[in-house]
N, C-alpha and C positions, 0 to 999 in steps of 0.2 A: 504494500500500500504506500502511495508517496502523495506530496502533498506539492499541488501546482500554486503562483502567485497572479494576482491582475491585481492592477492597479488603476482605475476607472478613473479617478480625482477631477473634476474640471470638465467632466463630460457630460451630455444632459441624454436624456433617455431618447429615444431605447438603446443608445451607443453602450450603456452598460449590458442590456440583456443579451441584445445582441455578439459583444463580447465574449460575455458568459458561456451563451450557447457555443461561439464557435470553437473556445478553449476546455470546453467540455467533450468535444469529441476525438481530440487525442487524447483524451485518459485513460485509464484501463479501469476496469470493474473494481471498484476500492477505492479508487482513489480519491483526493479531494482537493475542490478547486475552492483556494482563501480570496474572497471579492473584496477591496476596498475599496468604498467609494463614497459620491458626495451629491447626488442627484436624490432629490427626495421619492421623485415618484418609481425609484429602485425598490423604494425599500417593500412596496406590493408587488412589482413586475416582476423583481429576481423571484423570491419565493414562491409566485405562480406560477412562472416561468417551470425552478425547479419541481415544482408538484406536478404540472401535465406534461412532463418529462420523466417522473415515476425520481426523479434523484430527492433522498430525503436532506433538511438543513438540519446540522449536525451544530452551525454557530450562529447567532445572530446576535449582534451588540451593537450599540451606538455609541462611537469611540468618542468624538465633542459635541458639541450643540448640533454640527452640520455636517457629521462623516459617520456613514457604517461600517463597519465589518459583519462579512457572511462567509460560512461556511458550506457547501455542497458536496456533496458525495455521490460519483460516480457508480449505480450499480449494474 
């Protein structure tokens, strides 16, 4: 299991999902992709995104006032 990084900062949506989705299909079954980022409307899109994709969120935190981290797991 290894763990991938993005770095979204400064990007407004759907630049982040779209991201997400495309660094999620080089992963391998296990593994997991750490999202940071600072678009608000991520913070429903990613984890919808992950849910009708079947990848469950393993992290979800709001690091300041205006930056998340998330966690996804490839299965």
């Amino acid at each position: 299991m290894g763990v991938d990084g993005l770095h979204d900062r400064r990007q407004v949506c759907p630049f982040p999902l779209v991201e997400a989705k495309d660094a999620m299909t080089g992963l391998e079954a296990g593994d997991e992709l750490v999202i940071n980022f600072d678009c608000t409307q991520a913070t429903e899109a990613i984890p919808q995104g992950a849910a009708e994709n079947g990848y469950p969120v393993t992290h979800f935190d709001r690091v300041t006032v205006a930056s998340w981290t998330i966690t996804v797991q490839k299965t």
